[in-house]
MDAnalysis code that builds the backbone (N, CA, C; Angstrom):
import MDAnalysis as mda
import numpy as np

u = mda.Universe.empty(348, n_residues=116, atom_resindex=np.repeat(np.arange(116), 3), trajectory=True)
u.add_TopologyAttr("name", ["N", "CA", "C"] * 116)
u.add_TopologyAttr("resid", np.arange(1, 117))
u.add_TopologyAttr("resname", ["UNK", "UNK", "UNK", "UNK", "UNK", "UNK", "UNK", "UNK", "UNK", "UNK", "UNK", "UNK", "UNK", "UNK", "UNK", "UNK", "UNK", "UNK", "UNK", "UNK", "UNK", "UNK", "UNK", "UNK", "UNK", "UNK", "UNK", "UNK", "UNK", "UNK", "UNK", "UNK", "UNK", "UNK", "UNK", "UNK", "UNK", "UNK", "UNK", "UNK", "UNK", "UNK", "UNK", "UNK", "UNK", "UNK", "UNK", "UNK", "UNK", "UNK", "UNK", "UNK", "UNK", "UNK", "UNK", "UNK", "UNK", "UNK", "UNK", "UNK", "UNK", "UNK", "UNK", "UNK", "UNK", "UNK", "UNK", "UNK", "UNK", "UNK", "UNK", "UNK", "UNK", "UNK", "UNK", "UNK", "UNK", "UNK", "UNK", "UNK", "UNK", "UNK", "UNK", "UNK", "UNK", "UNK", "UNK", "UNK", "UNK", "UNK", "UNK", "UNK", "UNK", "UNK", "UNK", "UNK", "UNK", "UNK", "UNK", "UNK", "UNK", "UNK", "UNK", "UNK", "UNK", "UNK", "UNK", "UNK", "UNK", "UNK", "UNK", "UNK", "UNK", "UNK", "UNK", "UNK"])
u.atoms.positions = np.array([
    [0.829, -1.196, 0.000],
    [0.000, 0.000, 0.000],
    [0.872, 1.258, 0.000],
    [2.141, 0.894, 0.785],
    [2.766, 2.075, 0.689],
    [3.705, 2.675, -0.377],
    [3.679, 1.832, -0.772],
    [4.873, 1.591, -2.630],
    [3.867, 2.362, -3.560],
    [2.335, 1.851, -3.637],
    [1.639, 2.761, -4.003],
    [1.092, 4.045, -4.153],
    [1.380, 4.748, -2.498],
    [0.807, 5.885, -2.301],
    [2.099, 6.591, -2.447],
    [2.994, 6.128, -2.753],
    [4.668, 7.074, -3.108],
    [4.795, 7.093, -4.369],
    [3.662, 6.307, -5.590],
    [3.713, 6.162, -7.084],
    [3.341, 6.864, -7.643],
    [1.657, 7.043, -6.530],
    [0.912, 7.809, -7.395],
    [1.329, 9.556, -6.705],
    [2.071, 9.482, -5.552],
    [2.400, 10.887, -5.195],
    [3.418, 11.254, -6.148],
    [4.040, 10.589, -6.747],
    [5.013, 11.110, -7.610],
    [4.567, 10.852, -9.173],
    [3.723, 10.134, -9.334],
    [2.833, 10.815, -10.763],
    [1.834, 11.752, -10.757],
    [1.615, 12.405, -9.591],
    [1.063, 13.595, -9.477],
    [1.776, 15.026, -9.799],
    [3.270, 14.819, -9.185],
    [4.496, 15.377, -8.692],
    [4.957, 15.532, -10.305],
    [4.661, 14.473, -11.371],
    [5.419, 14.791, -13.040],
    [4.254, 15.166, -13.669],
    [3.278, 14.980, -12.870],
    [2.220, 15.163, -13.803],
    [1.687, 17.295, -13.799],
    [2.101, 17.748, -12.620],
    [1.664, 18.710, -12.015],
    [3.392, 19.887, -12.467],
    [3.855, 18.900, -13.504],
    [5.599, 19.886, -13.875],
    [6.354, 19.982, -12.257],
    [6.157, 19.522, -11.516],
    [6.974, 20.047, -9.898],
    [8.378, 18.976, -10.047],
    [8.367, 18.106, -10.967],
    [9.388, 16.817, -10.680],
    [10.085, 16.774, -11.417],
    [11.396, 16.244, -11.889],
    [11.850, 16.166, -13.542],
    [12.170, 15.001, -13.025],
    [11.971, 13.590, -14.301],
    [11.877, 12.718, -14.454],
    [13.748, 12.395, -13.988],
    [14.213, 12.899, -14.657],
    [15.597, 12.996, -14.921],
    [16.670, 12.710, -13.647],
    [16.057, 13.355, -12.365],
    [16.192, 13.485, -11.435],
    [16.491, 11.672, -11.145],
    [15.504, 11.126, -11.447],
    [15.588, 10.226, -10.739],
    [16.585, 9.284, -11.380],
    [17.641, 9.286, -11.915],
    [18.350, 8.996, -12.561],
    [19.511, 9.011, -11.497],
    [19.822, 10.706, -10.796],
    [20.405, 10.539, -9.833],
    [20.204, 9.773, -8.580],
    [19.229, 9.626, -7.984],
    [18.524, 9.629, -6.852],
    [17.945, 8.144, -6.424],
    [17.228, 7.389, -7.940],
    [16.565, 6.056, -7.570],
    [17.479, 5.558, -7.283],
    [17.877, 4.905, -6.497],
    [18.422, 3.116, -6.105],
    [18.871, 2.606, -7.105],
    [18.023, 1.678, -7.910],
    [17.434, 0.569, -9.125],
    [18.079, 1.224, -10.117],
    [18.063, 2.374, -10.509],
    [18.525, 3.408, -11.676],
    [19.837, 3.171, -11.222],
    [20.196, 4.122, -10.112],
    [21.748, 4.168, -10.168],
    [22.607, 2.680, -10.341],
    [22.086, 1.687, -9.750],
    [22.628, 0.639, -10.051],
    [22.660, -0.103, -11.228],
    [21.418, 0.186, -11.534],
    [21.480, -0.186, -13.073],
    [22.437, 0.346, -14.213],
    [22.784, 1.509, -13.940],
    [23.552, 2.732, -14.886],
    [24.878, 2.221, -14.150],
    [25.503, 1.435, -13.425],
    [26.735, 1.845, -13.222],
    [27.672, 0.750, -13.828],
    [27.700, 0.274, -14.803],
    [28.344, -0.003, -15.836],
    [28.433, 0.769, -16.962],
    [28.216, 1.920, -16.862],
    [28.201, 3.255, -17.646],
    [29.091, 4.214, -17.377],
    [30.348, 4.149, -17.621],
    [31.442, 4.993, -17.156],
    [30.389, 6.837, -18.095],
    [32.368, 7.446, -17.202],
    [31.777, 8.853, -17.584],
    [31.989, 8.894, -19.977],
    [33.430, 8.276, -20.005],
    [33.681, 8.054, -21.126],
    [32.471, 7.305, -21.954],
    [31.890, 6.444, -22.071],
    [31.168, 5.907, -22.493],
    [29.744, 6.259, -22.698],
    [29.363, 7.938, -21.814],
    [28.188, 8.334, -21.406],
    [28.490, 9.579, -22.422],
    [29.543, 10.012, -22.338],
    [30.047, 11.373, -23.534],
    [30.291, 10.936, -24.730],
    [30.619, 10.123, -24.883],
    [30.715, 9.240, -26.376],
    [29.202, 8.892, -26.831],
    [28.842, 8.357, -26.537],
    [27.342, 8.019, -26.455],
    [26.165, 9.307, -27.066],
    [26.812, 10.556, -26.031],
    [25.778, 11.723, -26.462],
    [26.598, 12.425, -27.523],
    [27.535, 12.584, -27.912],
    [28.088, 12.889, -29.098],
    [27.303, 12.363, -30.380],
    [27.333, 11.171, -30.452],
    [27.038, 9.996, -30.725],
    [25.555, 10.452, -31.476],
    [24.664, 10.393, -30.112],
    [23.627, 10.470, -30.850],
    [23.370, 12.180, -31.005],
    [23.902, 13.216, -30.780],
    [24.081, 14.734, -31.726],
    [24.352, 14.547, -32.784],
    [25.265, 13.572, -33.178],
    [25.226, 13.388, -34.865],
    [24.118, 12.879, -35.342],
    [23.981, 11.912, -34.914],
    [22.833, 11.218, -35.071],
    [21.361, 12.085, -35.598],
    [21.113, 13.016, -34.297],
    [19.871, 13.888, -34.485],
    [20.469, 15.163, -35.816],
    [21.497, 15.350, -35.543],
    [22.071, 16.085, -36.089],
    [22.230, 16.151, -38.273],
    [21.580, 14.280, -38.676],
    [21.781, 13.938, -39.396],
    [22.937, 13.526, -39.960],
    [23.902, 13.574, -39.142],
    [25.590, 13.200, -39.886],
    [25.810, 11.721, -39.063],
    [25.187, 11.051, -39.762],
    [24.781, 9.469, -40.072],
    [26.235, 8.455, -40.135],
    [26.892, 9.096, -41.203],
    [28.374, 8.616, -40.945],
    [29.239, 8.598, -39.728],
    [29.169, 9.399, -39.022],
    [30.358, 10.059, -37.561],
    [29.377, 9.160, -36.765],
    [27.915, 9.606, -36.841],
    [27.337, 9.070, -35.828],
    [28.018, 7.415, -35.616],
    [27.441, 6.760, -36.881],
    [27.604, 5.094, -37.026],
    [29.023, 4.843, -36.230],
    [30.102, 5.697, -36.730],
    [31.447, 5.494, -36.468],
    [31.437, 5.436, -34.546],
    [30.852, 6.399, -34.507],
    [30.430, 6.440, -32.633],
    [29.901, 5.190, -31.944],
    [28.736, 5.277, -32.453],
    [28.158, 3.972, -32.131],
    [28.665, 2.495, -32.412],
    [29.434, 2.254, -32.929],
    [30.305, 1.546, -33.261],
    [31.587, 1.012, -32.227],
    [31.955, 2.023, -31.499],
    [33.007, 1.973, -30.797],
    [32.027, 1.798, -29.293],
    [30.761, 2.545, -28.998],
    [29.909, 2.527, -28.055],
    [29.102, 0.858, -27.703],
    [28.776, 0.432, -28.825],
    [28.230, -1.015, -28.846],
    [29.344, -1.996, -28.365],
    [30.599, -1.790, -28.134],
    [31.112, -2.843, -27.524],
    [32.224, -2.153, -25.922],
    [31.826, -0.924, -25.598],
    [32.616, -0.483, -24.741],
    [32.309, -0.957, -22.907],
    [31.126, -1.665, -23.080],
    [30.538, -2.151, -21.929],
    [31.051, -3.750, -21.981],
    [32.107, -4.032, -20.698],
    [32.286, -5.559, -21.053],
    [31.559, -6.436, -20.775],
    [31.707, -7.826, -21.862],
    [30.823, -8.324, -22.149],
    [29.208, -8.277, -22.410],
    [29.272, -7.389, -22.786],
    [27.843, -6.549, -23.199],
    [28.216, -5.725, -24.819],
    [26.758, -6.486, -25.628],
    [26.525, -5.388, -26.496],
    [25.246, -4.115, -25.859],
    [25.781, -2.821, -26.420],
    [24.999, -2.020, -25.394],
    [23.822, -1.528, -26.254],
    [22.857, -2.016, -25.872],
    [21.389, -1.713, -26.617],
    [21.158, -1.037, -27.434],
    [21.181, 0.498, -27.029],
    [20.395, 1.321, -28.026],
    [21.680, 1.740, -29.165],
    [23.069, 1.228, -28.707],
    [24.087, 1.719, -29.727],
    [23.578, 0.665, -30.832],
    [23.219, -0.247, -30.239],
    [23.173, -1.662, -31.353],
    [22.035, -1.684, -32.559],
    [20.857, -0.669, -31.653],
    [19.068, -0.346, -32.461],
    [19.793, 0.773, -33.425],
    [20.405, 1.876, -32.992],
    [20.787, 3.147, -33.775],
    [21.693, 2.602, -35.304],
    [22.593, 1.479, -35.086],
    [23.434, 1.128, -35.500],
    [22.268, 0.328, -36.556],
    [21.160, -0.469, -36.243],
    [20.540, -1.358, -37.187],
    [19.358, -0.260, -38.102],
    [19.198, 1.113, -36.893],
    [18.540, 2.269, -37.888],
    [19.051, 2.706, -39.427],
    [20.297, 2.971, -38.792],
    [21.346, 3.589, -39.966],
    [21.760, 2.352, -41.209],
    [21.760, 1.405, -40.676],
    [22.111, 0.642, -41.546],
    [20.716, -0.235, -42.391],
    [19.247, -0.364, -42.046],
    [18.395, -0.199, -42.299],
    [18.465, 1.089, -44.059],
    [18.610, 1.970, -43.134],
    [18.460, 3.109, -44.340],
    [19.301, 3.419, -45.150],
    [20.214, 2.696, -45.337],
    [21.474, 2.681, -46.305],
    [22.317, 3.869, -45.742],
    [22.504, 4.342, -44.608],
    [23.317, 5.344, -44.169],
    [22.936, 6.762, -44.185],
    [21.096, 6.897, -44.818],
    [20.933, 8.092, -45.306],
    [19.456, 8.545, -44.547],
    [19.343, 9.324, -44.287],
    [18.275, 10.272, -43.656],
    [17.621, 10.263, -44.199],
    [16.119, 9.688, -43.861],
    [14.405, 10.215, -44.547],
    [14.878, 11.780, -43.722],
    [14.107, 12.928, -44.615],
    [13.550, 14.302, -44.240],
    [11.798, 13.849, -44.868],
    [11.191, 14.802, -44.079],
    [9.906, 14.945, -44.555],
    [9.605, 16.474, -44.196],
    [10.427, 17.074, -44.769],
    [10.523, 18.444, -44.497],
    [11.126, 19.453, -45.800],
    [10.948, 20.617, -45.994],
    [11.448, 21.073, -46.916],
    [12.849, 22.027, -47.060],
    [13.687, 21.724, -44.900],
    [13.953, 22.288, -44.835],
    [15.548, 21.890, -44.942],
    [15.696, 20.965, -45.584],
    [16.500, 20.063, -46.352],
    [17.212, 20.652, -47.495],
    [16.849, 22.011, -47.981],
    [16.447, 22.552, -49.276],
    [18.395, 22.975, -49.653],
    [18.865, 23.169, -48.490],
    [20.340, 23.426, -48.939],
    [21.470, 22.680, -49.041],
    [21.086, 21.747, -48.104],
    [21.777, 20.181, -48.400],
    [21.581, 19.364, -49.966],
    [22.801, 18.899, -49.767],
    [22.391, 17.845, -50.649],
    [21.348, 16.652, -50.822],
    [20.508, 16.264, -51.604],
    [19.848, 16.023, -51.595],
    [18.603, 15.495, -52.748],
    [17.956, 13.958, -52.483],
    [17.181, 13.914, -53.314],
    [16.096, 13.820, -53.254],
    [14.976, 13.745, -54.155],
    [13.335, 14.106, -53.774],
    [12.825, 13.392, -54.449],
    [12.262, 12.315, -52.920],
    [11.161, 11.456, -53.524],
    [9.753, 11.464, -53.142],
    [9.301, 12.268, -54.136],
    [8.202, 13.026, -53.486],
    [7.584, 13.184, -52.290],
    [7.887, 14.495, -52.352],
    [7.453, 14.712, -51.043],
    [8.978, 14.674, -50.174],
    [9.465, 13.454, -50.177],
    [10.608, 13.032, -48.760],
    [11.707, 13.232, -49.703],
    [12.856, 13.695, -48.706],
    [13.932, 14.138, -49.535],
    [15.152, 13.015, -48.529],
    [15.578, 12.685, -49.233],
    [17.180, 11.411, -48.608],
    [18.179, 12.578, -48.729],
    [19.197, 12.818, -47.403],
    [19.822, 13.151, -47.386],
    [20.993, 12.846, -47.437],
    [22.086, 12.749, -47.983],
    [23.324, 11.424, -48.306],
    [24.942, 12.606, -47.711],
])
């Protein structure tokens, strides 16, 4: 009962903007332990990583993620491994569905433009 009334006080607490989720990253138990096969190197590499990534520079990114998917021992590390099967999925190249693509290089298939 009491695991409960501390769940829903704190989905009140994100729900009401007073909390940042984020927080608990520092703070949970379960989290921190979970995360601590996550050096500091491996956590800056990682967000580099995926700035290219969002960033559209697909190449640097892959190259990141690459070195990130095996930096945890004996572990392949998850989301380097999904990002890594994204990019390679799409032949290395960015769907846009935007027009704001317009100065890049670029081709147009209607409508969606591949960015290479």
């Amino acid at each position: 009962v009491i695991s409960r009334l501390k769940r829903n006080d704190l989905m009140k607490r994100v729900l009401d903007d007073r909390f940042k989720i984020s927080s608990l990253f520092k703070t949970d138990p379960d989290l921190k332990n979970m995360r601590f096969i996550f050096n500091q190197e491996f956590t800056e590499l990682f967000a580099q990583g995926m700035k290219h990534y969002l960033d559209g520079d697909w190449t640097i990114a892959k190259q990141i993620f690459e070195k990130t998917l095996h930096m945890i021992p004996g572990e392949k590390d998850g989301p380097s491994n999904t990002l890594l099967g994204v990019i390679e999925e799409n032949n290395g190249c960015l769907l846009y569905t935007s027009d704001a693509a317009d100065d890049l290089l670029c081709v147009d298939l209607g409508g969606r433009r591949i960015i290479k």
